[in-house]
C-alpha positions in Angstrom: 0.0 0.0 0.0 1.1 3.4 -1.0 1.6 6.1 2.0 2.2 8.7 -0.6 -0.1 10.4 -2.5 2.7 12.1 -5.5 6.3 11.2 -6.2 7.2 13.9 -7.8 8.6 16.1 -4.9 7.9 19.7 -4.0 5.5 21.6 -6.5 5.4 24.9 -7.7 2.6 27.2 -7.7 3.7 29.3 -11.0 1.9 27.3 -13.4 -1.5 27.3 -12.0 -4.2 29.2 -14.1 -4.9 32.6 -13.0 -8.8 31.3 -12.2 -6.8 29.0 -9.5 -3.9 30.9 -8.2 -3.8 29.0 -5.0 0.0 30.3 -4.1 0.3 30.0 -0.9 -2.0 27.0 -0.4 -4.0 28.4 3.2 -4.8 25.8 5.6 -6.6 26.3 8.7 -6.2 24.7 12.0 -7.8 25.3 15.4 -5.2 26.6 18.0 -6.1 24.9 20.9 -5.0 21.9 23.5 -5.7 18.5 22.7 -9.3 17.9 24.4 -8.9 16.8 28.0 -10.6 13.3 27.7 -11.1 10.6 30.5 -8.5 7.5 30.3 -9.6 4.8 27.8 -12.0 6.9 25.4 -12.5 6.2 22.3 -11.6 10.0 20.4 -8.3 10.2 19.4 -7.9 13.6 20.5 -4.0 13.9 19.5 -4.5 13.3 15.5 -5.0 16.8 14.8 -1.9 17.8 16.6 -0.5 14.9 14.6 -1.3 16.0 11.6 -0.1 20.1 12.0 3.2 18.4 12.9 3.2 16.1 10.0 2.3 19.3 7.5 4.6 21.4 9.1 7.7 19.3 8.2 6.7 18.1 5.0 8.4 18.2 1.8 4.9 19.2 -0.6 3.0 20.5 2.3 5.2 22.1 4.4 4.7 24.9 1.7 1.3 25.7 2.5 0.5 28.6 5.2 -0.8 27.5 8.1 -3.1 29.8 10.3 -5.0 29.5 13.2 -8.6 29.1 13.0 -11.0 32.1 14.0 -13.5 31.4 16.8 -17.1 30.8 15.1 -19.0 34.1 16.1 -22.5 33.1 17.8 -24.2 34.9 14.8 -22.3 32.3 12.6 -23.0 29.5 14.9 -26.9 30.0 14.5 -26.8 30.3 11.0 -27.1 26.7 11.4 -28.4 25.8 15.1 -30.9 26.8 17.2 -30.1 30.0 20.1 -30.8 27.7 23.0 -27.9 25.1 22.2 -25.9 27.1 20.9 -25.9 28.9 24.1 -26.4 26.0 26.2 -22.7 24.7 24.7 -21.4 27.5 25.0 -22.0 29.0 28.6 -21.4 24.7 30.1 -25.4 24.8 30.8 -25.6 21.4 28.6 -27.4 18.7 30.4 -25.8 15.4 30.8 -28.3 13.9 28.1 -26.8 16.6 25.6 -23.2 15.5 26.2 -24.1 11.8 26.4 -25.1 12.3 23.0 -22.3 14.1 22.1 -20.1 11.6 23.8 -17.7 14.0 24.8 -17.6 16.1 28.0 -18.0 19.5 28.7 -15.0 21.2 29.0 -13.7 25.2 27.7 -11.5 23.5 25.5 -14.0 21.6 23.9 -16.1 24.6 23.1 -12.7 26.5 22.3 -12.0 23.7 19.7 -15.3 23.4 18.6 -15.7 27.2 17.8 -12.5 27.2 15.7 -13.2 24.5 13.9 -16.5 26.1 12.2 -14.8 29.6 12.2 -11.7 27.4 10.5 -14.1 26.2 7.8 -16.0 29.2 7.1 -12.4 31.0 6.6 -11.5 28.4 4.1 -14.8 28.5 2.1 -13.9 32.1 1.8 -10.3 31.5 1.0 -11.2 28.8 -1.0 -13.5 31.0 -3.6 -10.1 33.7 -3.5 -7.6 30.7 -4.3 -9.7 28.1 -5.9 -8.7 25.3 -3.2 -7.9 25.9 0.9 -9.0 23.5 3.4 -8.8 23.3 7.3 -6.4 20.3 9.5 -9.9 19.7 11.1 -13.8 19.3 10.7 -16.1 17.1 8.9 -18.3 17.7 11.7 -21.2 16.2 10.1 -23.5 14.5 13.0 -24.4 17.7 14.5 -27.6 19.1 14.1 -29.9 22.2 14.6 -30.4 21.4 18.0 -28.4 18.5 19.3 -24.7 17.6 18.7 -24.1 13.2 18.4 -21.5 11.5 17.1 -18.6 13.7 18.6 -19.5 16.4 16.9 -20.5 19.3 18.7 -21.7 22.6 16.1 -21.5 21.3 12.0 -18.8 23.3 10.3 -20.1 22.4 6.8 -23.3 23.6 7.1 -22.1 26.6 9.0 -19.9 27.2 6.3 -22.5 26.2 3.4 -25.1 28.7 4.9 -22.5 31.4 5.5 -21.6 31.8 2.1 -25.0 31.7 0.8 -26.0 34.4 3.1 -22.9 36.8 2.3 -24.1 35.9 -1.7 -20.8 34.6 -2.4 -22.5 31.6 -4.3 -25.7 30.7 -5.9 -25.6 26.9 -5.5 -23.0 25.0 -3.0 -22.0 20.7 -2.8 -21.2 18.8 -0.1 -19.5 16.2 -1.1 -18.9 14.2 1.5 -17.0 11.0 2.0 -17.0 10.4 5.5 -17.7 6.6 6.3 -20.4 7.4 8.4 -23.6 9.2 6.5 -23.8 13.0 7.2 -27.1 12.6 9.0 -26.9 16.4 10.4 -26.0 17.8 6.8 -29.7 16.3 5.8 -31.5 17.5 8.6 -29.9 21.2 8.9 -29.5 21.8 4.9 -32.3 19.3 3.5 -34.8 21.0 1.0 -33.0 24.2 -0.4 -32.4 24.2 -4.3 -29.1 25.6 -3.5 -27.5 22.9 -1.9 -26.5 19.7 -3.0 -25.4 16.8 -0.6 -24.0 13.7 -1.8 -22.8 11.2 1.2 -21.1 8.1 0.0 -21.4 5.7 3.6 -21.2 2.4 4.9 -24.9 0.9 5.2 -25.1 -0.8 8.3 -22.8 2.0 10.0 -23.3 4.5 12.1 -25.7 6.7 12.5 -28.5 3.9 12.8 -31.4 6.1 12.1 -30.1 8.4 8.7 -31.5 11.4 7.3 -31.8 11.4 3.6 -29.5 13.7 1.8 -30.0 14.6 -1.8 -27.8 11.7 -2.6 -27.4 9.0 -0.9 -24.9 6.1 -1.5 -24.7 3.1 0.7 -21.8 1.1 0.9 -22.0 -3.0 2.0 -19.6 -3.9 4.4 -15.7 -4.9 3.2 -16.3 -3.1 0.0 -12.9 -2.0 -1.5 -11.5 0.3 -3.8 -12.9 -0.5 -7.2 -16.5 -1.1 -6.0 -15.9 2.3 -4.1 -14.7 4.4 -6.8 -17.3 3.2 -9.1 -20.1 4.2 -6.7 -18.0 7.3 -5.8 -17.8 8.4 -9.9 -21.9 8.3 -10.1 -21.9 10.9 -7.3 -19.6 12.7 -8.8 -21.3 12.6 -12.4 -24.5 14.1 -10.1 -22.6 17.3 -8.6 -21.1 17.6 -11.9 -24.6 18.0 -13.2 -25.7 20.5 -10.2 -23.0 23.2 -11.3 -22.2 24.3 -7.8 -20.1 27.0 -7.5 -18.2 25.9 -4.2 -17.6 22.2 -3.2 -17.1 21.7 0.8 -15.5 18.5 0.3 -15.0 16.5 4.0 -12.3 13.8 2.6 -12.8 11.2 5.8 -10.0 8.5 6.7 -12.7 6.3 8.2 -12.9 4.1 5.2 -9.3 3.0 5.2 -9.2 -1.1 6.7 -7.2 -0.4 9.4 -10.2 1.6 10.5 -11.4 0.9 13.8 -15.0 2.5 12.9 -14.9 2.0 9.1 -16.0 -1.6 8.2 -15.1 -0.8 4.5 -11.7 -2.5 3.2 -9.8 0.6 1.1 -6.5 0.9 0.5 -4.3 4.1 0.9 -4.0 3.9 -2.9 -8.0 3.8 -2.9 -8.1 7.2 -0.9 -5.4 8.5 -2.9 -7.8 7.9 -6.2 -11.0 9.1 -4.6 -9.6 12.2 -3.3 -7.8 12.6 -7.1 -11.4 12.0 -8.7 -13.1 15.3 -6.4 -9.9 17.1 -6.7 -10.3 16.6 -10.2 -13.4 17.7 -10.7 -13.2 21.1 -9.2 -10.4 21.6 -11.0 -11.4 21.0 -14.2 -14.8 22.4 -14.1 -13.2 25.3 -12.0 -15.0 25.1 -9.2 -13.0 26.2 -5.5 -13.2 23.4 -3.1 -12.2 23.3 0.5 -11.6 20.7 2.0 -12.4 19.4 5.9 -10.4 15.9 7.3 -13.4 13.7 9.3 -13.5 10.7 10.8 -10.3 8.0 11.2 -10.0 6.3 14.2 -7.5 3.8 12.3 -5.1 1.3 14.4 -2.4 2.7 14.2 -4.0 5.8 14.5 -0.7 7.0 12.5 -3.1 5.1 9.2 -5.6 8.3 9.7 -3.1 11.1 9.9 -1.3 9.9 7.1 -4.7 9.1 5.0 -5.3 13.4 6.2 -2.3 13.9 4.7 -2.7 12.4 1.1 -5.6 14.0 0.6 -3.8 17.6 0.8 -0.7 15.9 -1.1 -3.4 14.6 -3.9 -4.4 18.3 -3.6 -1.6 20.5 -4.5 -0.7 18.1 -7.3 -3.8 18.3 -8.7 -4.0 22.0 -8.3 -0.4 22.6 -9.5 -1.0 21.2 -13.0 -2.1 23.2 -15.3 -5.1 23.7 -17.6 -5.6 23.6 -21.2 -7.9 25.4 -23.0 -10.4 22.8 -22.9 -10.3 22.8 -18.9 -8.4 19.6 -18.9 -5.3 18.7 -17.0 
């Protein structure tokens, strides 16, 4: 199995097309302490830290800037959730049920973290329609909804982001393309219904959550399925955003569907992630549309598999990016 996504060593920027500058390549990450966690649970909370380490000193992506995430602004916050959670996080006044569900606990570094991360991916959206690709070393927080948080995930940066941009009339018509093993049952339930938002999650089917809320496309994934069947599936979702014209794709990339996943139950390869992330990378770059991109999930063993799977997909990224375009869009 391959560990890295190009071969071809550091990349310049100078080629790009002017639509796509992308030079320097901005990448958010929230500035904050690992989250205090009890011994023995289950959130690898040191990954992200992990993975800012592991960008720093890298050949290819040790070029990017990195910059600390903005705090979310309540305003933002309830672009997407209701006032009373939002607050209820916010000031510690969550009830026990509300963190259960979360299934993490209260702490100020959780809400720290969690604010950064949606201010992290709303300043990439942005950054991402000025560059034509950014992306944040965190997110995907996709099981939050408008007035609950489940499934570690505490405020949704993608939706935040999605409606954010909407609102400021940046974009007419946003995708979520989101890869994430686990379906993005709070992007359905926050951002189901509106014309200008397309949501395609590509999921395992008997994975969690158990009770799923239907996104505009849904793709559901058997157990052990491996890199061909997935990339298959993965190019009819991708023919369907093609077809929706979005102006912006939030792209949340997801390690959970590696096999060393502890959470996954699907069998891909790092050479299968490498391809997926090349075939939405590819996309947005050849129709010209920004992306930004959001790492979720990966709970891998070692959990070394998931930081390096984050890594790839940034790797894939700039060498995608770095290419540049013919006449006909093509690279």
């Amino acid at each position: 199995m391959s560990r890295c996504a190009d071969d071809q060593g550091e990349v310049e920027f100078g080629s790009v097309s002017p639509t796509f500058p992308v030079h320097p390549l901005r990448l958010y990450f929230p500035d904050v302490p690992d989250l205090p966690l009890p011994a023995g649970h289950r959130f690898p909370a040191g990954k992200y830290r992990m993975l800012r380490d592991l960008v720093a000193g890298d050949a290819v992506l040790g070029r990017a800037r990195l910059i600390a995430s903005p705090a979310a602004s309540v305003a933002e916050l309830e672009l997407a959730h209701a006032p009373d959670y939002v607050a209820a996080i916010l000031t510690g006044a969550a009830s026990p049920d509300i963190m259960r569900r979360i299934g993490l606990p209260w702490s100020p570094t959780l809400v720290a973290r969690s604010r950064a991360t949606v201010g992290g991916a709303v300043a990439a959206a942005r950054a991402a329609l000025a560059d034509g690709l950014s992306g944040q070393l965190a997110g995907g927080t996709h099981h939050a909804h408008r007035d609950f948080g489940s499934g570690y995930c505490v405020f949704n940066d993608l939706a935040v982001a999605a409606l954010a941009m909407l609102a400021e009339r940046r974009v007419r018509r946003i995708a979520i393309v989101d890869l994430d093993v686990h379906q993005g049952d709070g992007n359905a339930a926050i951002l189901g219904g509106r014309p200008d938002v397309f949501v395609l999650s590509l999921h395992g089917e008997r994975n969690f959550p158990f009770r799923k809320v239907a996104s505009t496309l849904d793709i559901a994934l058997a157990d052990g399925t491996d890199d061909d069947r997935y990339l298959r599936a993965l190019g009819e979702g991708l023919a369907a955003v093609a077809r929706f014209e979005p102006e912006l794709i939030l792209y949340l990339s997801g390690a959970d569907p590696l096999a060393t996943d502890t959470l996954g139950r699907l069998a891909l390869t790092f050479d299968g992630l490498i391809a997926r992330d090349r075939l939405v990378l590819e996309l947005a770059r050849r129709e010209r549309i920004p992306i930004s991109i959001a790492v979720g999930g990966g709970y891998a063993d070692p959990i070394s598999d998931s930081v390096t799977a984050y890594a790839n997909t940034f790797r894939v990224a700039i060498g995608v990016f770095a290419r540049p375009l013919t006449a006909a869009g093509a690279t």
